[in-house]
C-alpha positions in Angstrom: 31.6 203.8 191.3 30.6 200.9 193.5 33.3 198.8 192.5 36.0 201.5 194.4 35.2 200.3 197.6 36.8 196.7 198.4 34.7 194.3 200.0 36.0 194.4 202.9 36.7 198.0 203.2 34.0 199.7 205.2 32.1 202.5 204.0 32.4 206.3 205.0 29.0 205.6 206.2 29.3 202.3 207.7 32.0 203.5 209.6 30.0 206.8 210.8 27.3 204.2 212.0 30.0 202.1 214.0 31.4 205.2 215.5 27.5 205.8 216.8 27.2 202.1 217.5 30.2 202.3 220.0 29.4 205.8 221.8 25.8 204.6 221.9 27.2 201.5 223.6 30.1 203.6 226.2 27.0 205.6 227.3 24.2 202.6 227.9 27.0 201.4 229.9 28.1 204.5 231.9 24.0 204.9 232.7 23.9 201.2 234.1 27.0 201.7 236.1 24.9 205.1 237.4 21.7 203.4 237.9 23.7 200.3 239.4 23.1 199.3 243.5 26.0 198.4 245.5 25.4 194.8 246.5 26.0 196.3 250.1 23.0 198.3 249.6 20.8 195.3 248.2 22.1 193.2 251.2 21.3 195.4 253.8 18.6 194.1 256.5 15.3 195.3 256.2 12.9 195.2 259.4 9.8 193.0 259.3 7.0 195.0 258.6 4.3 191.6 258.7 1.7 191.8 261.2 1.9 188.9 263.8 -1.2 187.7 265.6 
């Protein structure tokens, strides 16, 4: 039975895995552009909170 597949012929369940490999990766990358800060936001001036004298 194992000689069916050709070598370079994928698997039923290898491909399964690289269908779940690649929504796996679509949705790390839709959470980081969610969690992500607009550089205007990371720019924007903070006051000085340091004691002086």
């Amino acid at each position: 039975m194992s000689g069916q597949n050709k070598p370079d012929t994928p698997s039923e369940g290898e491909r399964i895995e690289a269908a779940e490999r690649e929504a796996a990766r679509f949705r790390l990358l839709a959470q980081a552009e969610a969690d992500r800060i607009p550089v205007e936001e990371t720019t924007r001036a903070v006051p000085d909170r340091r004691r002086h004298g």
